[in-house]
ZAFIMI-134159 format. One record per residue (C-alpha): x, y, z; residue number from 0. Coordinates in pm, 1 decimal. Each point is the difference from the previous one (the first is absolute). Layout:
BEGIN
> X|Y|Z|NUM $
...
***
This chain:
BEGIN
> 0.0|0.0|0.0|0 $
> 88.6|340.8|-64.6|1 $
> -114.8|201.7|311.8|2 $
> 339.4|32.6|246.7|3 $
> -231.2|-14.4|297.7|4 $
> -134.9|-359.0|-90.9|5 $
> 330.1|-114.8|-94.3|6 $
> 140.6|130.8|321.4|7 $
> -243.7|121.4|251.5|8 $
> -360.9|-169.3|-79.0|9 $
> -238.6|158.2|242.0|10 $
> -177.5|-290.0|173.4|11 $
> -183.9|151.8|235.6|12 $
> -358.4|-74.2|-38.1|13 $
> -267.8|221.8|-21.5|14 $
> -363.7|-51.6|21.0|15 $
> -219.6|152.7|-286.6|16 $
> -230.7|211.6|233.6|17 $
> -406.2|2222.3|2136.8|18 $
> 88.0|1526.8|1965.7|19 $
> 25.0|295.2|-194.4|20 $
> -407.9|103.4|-76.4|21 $
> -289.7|-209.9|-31.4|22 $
> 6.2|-290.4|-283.2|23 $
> -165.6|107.8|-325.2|24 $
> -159.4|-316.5|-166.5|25 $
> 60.8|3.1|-364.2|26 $
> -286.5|-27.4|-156.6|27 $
> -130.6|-418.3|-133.3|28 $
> -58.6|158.9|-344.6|29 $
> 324.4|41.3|-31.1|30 $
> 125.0|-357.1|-25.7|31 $
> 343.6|51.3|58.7|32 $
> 14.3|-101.7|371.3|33 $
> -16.2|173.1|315.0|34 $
> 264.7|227.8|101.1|35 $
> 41.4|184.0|346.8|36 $
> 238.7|262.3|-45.6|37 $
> -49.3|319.6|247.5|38 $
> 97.3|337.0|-149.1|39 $
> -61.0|342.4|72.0|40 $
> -162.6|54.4|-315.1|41 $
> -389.6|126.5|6.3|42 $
> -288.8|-249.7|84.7|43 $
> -124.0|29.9|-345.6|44 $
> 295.7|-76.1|-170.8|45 $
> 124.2|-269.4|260.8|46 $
> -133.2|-279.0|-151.6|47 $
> 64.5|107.8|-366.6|48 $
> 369.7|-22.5|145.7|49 $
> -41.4|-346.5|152.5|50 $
> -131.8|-124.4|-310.3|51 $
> 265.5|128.7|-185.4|52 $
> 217.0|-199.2|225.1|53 $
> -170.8|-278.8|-37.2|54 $
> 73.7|24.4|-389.0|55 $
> 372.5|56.7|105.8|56 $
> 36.4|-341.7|135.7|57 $
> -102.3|-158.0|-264.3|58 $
> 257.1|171.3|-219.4|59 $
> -265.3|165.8|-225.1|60 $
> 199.3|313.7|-0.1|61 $
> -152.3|180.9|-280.2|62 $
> -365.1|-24.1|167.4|63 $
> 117.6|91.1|324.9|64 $
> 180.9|250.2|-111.3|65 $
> -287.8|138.8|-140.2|66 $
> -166.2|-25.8|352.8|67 $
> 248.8|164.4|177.4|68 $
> -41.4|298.7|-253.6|69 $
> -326.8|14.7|66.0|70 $
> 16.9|26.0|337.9|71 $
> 264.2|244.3|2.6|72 $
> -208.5|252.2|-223.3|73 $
> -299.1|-88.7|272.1|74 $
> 184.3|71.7|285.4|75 $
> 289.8|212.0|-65.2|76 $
> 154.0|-14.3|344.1|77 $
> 31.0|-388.9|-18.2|78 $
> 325.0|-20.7|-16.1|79 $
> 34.0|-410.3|-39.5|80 $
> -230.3|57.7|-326.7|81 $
> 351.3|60.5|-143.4|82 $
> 222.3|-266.1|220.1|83 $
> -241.7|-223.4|-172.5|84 $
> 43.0|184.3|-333.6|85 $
> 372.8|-56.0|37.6|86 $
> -31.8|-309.5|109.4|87 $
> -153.6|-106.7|-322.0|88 $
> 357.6|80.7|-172.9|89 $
> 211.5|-272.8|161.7|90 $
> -56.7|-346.8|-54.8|91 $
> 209.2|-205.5|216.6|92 $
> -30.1|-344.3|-95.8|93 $
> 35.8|96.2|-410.9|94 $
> 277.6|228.0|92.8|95 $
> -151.6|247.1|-158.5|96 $
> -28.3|393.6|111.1|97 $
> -38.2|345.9|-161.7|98 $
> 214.6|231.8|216.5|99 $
> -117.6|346.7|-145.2|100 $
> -392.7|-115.8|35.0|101 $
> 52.0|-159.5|309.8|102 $
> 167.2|331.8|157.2|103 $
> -180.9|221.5|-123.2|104 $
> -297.3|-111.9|237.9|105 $
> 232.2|-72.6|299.7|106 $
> 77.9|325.0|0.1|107 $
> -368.5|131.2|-52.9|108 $
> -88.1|-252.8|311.7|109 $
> 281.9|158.7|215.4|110 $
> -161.6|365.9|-180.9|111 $
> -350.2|-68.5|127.9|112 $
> 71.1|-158.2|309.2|113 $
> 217.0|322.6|101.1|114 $
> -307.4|201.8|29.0|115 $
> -261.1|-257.9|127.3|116 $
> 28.7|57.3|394.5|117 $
> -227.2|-338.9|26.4|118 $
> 295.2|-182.9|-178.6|119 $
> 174.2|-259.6|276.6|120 $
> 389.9|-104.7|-4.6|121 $
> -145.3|-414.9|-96.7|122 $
> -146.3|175.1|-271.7|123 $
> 352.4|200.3|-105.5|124 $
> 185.7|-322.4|86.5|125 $
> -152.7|-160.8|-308.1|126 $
> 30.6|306.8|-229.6|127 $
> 370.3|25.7|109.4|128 $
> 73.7|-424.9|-14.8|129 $
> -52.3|29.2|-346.2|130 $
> 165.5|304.4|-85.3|131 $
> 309.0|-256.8|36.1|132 $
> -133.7|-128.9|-371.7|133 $
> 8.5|254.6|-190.3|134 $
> 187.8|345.4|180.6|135 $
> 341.9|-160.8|-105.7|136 $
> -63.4|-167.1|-339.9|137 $
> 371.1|-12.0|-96.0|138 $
> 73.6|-239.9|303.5|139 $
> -38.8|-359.0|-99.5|140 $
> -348.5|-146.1|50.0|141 $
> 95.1|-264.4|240.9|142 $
> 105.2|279.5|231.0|143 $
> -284.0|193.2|-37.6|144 $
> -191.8|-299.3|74.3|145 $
> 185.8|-129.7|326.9|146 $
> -35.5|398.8|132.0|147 $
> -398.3|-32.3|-63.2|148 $
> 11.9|-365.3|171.9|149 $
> 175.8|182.5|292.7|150 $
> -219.7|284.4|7.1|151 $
> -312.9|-250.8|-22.7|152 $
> 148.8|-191.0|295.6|153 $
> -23.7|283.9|180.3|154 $
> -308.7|82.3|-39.7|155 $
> -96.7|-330.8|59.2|156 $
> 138.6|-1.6|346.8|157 $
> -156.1|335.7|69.2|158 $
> -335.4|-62.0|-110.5|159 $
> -51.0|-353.2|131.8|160 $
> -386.4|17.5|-30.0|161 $
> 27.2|114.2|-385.8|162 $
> -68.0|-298.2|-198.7|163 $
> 46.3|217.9|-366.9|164 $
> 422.0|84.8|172.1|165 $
> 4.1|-390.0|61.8|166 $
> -130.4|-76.9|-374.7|167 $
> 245.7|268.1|-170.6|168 $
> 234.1|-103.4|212.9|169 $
> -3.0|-403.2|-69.7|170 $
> -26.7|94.2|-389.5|171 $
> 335.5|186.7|25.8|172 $
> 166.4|-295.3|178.8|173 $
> -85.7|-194.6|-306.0|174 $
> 85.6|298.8|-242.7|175 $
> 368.0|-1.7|188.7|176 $
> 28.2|-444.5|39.4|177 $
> 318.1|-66.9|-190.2|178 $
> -66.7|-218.3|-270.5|179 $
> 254.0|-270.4|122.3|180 $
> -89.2|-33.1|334.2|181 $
> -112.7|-329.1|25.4|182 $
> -96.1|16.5|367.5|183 $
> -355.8|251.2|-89.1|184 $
> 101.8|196.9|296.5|185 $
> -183.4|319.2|-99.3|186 $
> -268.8|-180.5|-178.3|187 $
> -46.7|-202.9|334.2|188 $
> 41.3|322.2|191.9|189 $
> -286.8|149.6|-207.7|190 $
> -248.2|-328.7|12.2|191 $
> 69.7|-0.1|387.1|192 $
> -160.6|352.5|61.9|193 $
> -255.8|-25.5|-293.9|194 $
> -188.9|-327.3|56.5|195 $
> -105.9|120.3|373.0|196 $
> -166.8|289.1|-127.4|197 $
> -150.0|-199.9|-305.4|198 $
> -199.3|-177.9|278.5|199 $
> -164.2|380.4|159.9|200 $
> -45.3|132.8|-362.5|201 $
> -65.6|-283.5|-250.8|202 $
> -115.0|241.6|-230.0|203 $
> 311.7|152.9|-65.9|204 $
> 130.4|14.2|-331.0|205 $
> 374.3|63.9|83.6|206 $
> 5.5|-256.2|251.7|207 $
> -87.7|-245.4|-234.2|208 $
> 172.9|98.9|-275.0|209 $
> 349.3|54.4|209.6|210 $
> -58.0|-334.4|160.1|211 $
> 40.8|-174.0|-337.5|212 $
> 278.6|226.6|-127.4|213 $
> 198.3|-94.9|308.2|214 $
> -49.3|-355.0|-53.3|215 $
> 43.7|-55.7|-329.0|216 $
> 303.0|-201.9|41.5|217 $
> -29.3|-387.6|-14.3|218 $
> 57.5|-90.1|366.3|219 $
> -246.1|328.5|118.1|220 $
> -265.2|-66.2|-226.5|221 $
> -237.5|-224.9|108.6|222 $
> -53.3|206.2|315.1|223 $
> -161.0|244.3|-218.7|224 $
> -252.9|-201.9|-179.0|225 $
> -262.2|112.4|248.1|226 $
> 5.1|395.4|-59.3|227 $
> 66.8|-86.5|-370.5|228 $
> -312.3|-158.0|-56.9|229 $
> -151.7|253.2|215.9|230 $
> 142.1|334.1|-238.4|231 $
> -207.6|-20.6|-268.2|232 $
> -271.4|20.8|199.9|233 $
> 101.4|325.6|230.5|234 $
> 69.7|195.3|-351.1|235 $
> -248.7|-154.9|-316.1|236 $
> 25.7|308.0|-150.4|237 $
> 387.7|15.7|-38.3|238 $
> 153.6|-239.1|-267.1|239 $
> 328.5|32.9|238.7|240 $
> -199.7|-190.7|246.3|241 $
> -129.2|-265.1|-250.1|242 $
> 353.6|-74.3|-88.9|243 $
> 204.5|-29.9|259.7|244 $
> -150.6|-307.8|181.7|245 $
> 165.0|-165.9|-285.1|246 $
> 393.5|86.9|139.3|247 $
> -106.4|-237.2|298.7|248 $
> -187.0|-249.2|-226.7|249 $
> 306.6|-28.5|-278.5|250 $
> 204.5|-59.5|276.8|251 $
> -139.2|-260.7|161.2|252 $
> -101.5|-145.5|-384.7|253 $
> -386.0|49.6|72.9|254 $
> -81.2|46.8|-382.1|255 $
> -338.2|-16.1|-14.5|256 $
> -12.6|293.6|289.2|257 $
> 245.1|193.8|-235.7|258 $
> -176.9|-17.1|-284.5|259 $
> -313.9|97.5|156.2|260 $
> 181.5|311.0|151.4|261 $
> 140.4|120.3|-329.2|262 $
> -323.7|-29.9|-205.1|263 $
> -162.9|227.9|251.4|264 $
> 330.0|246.5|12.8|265 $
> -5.3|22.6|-370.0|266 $
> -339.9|59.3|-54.2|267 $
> -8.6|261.3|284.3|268 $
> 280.5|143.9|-152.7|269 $
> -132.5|15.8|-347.3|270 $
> -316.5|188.3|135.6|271 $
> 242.7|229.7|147.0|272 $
> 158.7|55.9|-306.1|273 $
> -295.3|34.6|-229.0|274 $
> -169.6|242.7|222.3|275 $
> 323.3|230.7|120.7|276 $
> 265.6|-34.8|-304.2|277 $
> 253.6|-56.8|295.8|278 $
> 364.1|-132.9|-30.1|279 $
> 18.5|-151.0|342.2|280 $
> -307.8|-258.0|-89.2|281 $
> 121.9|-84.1|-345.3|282 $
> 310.0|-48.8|251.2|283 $
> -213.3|-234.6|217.4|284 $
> -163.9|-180.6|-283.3|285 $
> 336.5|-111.2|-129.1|286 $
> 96.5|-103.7|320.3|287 $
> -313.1|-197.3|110.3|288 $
> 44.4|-175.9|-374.0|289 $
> 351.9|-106.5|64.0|290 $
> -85.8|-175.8|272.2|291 $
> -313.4|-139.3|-113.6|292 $
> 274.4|-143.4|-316.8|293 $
> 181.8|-136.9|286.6|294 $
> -257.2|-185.9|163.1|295 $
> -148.7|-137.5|-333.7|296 $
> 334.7|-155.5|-107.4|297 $
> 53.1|-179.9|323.8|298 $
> -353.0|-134.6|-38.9|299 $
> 76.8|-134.7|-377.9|300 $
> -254.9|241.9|-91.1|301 $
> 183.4|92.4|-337.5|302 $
> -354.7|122.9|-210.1|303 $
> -55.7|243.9|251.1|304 $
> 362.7|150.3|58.4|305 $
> 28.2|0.9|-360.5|306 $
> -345.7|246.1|42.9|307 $
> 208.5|232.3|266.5|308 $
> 312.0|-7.4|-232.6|309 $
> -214.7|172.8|-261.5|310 $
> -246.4|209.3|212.9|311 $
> 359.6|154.3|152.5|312 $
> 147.8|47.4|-322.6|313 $
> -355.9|235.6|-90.6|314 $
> -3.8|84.9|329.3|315 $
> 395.8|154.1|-24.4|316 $
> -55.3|138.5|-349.7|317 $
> -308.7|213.0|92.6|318 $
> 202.2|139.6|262.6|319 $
> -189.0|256.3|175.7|320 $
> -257.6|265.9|-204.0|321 $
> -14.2|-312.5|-265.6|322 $
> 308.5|146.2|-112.2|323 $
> 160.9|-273.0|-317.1|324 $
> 372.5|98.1|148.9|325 $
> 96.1|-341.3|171.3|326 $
> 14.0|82.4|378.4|327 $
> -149.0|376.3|27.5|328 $
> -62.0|103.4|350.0|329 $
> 138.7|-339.8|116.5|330 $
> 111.6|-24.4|362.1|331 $
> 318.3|-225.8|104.8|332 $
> -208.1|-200.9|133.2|333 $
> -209.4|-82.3|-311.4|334 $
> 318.5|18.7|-179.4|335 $
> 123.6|-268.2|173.1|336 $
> -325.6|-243.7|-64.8|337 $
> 27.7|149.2|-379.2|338 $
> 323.5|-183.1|-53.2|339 $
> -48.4|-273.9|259.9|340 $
> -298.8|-166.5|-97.3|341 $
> 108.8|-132.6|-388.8|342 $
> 307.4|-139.6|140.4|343 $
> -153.1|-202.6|264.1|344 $
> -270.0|-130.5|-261.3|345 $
> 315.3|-88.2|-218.1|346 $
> 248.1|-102.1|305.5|347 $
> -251.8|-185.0|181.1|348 $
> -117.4|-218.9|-271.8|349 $
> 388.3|-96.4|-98.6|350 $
> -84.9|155.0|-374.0|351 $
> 319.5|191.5|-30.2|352 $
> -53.6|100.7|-361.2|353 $
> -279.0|179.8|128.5|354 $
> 257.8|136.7|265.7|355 $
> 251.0|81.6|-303.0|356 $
> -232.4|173.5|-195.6|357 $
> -121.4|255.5|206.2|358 $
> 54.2|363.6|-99.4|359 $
> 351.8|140.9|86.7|360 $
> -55.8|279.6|313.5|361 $
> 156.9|342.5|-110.8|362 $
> 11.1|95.0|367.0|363 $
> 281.8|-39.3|331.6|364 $
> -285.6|-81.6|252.8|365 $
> -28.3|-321.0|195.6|366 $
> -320.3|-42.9|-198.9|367 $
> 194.3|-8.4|-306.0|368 $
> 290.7|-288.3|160.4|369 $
> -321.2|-185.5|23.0|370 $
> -52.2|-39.6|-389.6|371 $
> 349.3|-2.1|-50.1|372 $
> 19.5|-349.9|277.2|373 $
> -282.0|-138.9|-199.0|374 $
> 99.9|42.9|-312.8|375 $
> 371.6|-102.6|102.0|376 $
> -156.3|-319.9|150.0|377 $
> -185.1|-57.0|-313.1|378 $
> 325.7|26.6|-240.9|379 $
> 204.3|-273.7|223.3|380 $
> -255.6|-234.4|-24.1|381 $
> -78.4|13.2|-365.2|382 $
> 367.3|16.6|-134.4|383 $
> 57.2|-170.1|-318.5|384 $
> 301.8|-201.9|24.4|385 $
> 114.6|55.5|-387.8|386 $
> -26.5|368.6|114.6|387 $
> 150.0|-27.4|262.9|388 $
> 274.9|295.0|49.3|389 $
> -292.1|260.1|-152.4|390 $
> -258.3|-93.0|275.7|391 $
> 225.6|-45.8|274.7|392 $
> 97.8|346.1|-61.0|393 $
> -289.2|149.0|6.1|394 $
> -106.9|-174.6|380.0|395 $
> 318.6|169.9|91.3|396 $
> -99.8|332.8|-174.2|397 $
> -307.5|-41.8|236.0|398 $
> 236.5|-75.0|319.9|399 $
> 165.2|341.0|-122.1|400 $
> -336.7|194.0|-6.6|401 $
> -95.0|-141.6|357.5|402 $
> 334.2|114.2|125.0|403 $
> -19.5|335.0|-98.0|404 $
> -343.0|58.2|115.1|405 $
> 137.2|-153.9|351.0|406 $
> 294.9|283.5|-5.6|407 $
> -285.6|228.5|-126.3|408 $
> -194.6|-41.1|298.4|409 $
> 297.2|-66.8|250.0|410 $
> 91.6|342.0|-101.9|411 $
> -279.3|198.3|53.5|412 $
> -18.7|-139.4|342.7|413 $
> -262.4|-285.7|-9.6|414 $
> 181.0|-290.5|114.4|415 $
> -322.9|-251.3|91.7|416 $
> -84.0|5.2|-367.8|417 $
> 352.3|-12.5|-110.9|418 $
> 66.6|-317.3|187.3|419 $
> -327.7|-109.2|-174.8|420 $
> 136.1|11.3|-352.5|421 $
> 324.6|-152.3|116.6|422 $
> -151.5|-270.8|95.0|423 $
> -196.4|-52.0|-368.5|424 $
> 316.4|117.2|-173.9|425 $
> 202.2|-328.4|193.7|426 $
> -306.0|-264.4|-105.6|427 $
> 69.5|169.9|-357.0|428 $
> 363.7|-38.4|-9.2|429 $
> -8.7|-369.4|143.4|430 $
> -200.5|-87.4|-259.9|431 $
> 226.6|153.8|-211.6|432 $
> 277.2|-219.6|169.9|433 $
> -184.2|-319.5|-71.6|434 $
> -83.5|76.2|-315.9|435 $
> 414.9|37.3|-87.2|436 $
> 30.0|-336.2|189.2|437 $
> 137.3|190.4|320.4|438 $
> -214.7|-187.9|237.7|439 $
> 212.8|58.5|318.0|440 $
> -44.8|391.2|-119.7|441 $
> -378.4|-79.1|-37.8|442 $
> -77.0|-146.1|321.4|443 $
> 237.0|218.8|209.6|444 $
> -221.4|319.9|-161.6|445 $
> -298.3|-156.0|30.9|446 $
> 28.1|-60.8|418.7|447 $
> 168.2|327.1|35.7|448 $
> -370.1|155.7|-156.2|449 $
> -160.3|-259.6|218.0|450 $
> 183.2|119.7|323.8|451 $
> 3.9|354.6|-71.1|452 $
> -399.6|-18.9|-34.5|453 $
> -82.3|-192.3|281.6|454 $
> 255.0|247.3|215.3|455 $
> -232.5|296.9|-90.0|456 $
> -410.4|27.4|14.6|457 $
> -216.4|73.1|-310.0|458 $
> -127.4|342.8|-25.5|459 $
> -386.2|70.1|108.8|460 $
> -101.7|125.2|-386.3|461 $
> 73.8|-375.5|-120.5|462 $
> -189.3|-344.3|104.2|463 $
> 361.6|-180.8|-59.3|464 $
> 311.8|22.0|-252.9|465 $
> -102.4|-95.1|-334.6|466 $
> 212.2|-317.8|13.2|467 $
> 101.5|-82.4|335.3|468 $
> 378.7|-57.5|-9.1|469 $
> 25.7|-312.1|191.4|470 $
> -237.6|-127.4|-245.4|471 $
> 198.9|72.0|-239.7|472 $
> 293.3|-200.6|141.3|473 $
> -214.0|-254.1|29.1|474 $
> -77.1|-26.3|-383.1|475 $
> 387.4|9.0|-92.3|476 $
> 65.7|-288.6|212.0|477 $
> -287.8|-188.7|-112.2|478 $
> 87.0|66.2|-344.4|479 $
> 358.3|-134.5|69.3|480 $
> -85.6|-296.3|154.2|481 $
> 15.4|106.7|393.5|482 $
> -349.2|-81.4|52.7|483 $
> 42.5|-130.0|404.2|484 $
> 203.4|324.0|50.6|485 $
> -306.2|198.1|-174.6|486 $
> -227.1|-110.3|275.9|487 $
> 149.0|166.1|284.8|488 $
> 1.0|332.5|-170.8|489 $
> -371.6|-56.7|-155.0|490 $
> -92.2|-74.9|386.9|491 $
> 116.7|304.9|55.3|492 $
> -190.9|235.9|-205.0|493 $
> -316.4|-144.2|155.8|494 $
> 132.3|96.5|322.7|495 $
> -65.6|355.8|-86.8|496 $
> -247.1|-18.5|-291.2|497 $
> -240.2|-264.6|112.0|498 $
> -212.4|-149.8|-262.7|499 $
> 233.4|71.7|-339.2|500 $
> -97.7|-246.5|-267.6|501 $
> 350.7|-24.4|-202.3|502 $
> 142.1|-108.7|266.5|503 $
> -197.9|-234.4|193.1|504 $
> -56.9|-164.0|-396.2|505 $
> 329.8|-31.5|4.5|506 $
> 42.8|-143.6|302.7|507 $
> -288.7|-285.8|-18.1|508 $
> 225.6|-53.4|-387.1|509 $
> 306.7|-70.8|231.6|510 $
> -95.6|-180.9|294.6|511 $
> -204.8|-266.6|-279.4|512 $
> 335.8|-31.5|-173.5|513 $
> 179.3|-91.4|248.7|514 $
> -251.8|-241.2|199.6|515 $
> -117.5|243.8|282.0|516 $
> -371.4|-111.1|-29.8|517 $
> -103.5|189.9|329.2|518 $
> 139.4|341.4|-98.5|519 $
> -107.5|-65.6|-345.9|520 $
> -361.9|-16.1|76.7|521 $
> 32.3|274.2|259.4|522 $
> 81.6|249.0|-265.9|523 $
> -199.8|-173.0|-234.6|524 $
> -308.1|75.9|163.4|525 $
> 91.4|346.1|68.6|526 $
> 18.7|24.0|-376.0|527 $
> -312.8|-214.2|-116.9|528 $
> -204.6|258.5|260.3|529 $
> 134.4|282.8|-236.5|530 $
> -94.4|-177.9|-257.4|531 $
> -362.5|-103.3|82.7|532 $
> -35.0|387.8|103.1|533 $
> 97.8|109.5|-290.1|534 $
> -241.8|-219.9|-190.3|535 $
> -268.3|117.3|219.3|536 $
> 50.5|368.6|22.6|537 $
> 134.5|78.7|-357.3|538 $
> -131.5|358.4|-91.7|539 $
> 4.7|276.5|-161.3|540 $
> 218.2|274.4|159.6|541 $
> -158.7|337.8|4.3|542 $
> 25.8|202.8|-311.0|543 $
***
């Protein structure tokens, strides 16, 4: 045969087709975003307008709530946390995202009004001036600026003991400020520890439910969580936030069906959203419910209906926002990164690499764009021809090139997390490079090094999991070489932390039958037969 990756590494994994200051305000049920109990000097009338507006805020609908907090300021203009909240609107924590001229700007109208209001207390200037530490200094590194508002939160926190809205702000920037290699989850744990009590006293919260998932979205933390995440959706209906992120906890713990569930509802909130207010941020949540409703759907077998959310996404992308035909317009990094995640799963996922090859070439230095590149660079080692072999070799390494320079890229403009994440797809890319050119000590020593370096850091909230986890990866290479027994280890592996992938335990019930292991054979087995009789059963049409 002519195809170098049958000659040499025939992919036998098998794949089954298939939410004490002053009296509390109640915000008003209509609202259905939660209930939020945040005292403020701010006029009875336009009280709670504020603590709906809040409410919004913790479900990261920023462009609605800042809206609200607008509103509120025009109603009452000596509220001076109208415009904390309208500043708070401009930093998004988790997506490391923040606008520093927007965002001060209303810090210092906040610090402005709250000069002349002689009903304004010091808890409510401790908040005003906590995150001032965002955005007065923009030139100083955001990690900096981040620990200073986590210090200034803890303060406030200790000061206010009876403020439930300082603990909430105050457990989200412990998770903001976790370092992505600590491996321990002390601030996550830190930040579940004081959120779950008050959960219990205010299970209408949407912050506390949200937070509590964010902090345990980490394999060993999860499962903890799976009460307040099937409890979110149901504090906020009307946010598509809210209808998505139950999902982190249920892709975790490999709870498809839940997933897919959540993401329907997220994406069709989202499209509403979109339809009826032109807005970036849900085109932005769209995207991001549909990559991980693609997600959930390939580790079901479910291949009809992520080929559905592979072309939805694709419209979805194009239109943009304003039903613009530039690819992309008005798309946040958050959509951007579903935009180029979701074809390379479909293609990755289902092992058809000449899919993977033949996706468009990025134009761009983003981590979105080292996603297409890792696809595509995946797809080109595995369909090599072997009478071509010095032209197509070269052009896996051209890819290897292109993922390097996006990694300096990055690196150099000071975003290390997603530079590491590239490295690691640029060293699956250059082992298969290796193997290709027979180096297969190269091959395997590249392969565990993008294996070790992923499991040593923690995926990043805006994705359900990498494309292609690495160990995986090394997994295939030594199946494909004959190392089957030493495959199993590492396949055992990636279940540890993704529970419920189908590649791998196929591949595993395909091993342990080989070589005689009947009762691990039909343990996986079943596992995968279950898939499969879902899949028959449940077989739809994804939403249009």
């Amino acid at each position: 045969m002519r195809n170098l990756s049958v000659l040499l590494f025939a992919f036998t994994l098998i794949v089954p087709a298939f939410a004490d200051e002053a009296h509390h305000h109640e915000m008003p049920a209509s609202g259905n975003y939660g209930t939020v109990h945040f005292p403020t000097s701010c006029s009875a009338a336009a009280q709670p307008k504020f603590e709906r507006a809040v409410a919004i805020l913790h479900s990261f609908g920023y462009e609605t709530a800042r809206k609200a907090f607008e509103g509120v300021a025009q109603q009452d203009t000596h509220c001076a946390m109208a415009y904390w909240g309208v500043a708070m609107t401009q930093y998004h924590g988790l997506w490391r995202q923040v606008w520093p001229a927007e965002g001060k700007a209303a810090v210092d109208k906040a610090r402005a009004v709250i000069a002349g209001n002689a009903k304004a207390t010091a808890r409510e200037r401790a908040y005003i001036e906590a995150l001032g530490n965002i955005f007065d200094q923009s030139a100083t590194p955001l990690p900096k600026r981040e620990l200073a508002y986590e210090q200034a939160m803890a303060k406030l926190y200790a000061d206010y003991p009876n403020d439930h809205e300082a603990t909430i702000f105050y457990a989200l920037a412990l998770d903001v400020d976790a370092p992505p290699t600590d491996k321990t989850y002390a601030n996550q744990k830190k930040a579940r520890d004081i959120l779950v009590p008050i959960f219990k006293q205010e299970p209408n919260h949407p912050g506390l439910a949200h937070y509590i998932i964010h902090v345990s979205d980490f394999p060993p933390l999860a499962a903890d969580a799976l009460s307040a995440a099937r409890r979110y959706a149901q504090i906020a209906p009307s946010s598509p936030h809210a209808q998505h992120m139950p999902s982190h906890i249920f892709t975790r713990l490999g709870l498809w069906d839940e997933a897919i569930a959540s993401n329907r509802a997220s994406a069709a909130s989202a499209e509403r959203d979109q339809l009826a207010t032109n807005s970036a941020e849900a085109l932005g949540q769209r995207m991001h419910a549909l990559d991980y409703l693609e997600y959930a759907y390939l580790q079901e077998g479910r291949y009809v209906d992520a080929r559905e959310i592979v072309i939805l996404a694709k419209r979805v992308g194009e239109e943009g926002v304003g039903g613009s035909t530039a690819k992309g317009k008005g798309m946040n990094a958050i959509g951007g990164y579903a935009d180029a995640a979701i074809p390379a799963r479909f293609a990755l996922e289902r092992h058809e690499w000449a899919e993977a090859a033949a996706l468009p070439d990025p134009t761009g230095m983003t981590a979105n764009d080292a996603i297409t590149w890792y696809a595509k660079g995946l797809g080109l080692a595995h369909t090599i021809d072997v009478e071509e072999l010095a032209r197509d070799t070269a052009r896996v390494r051209a890819v290897v090139g292109k993922l390097a320079a996006i990694r300096d890229h990055l690196s150099g403009s000071g975003d290390a997390y997603w530079a590491n994440q590239v490295e690691i797809q640029r060293l699956q890319v250059l082992a298969w490079a290796e193997g290709a050119e027979q180096d297969m000590d190269g091959a395997l020593q590249h392969a565990r090094a993008a294996a070790d370096l992923e499991d040593a850091t923690e995926k990043a909230p805006v994705t359900p999991g990498p494309v292609l986890p690495a160990r995986e990866n090394l997994a295939q290479m030594l199946i494909l070489m004959g190392m089957q027994k030493t495959a199993m280890p590492e396949l055992e592996k990636v279940l540890e932390t993704s529970p419920n992938r189908l590649n791998p335990m196929a591949a595993l019930a395909s091993i342990a039958r080989d070589f005689g292991d009947a009762e691990k054979a039909k343990l996986y087995q079943a596992k995968v037969d279950e898939l499969k009789r879902k899949t028959i059963l449940k077989q739809v049409s994804a939403p249009k």
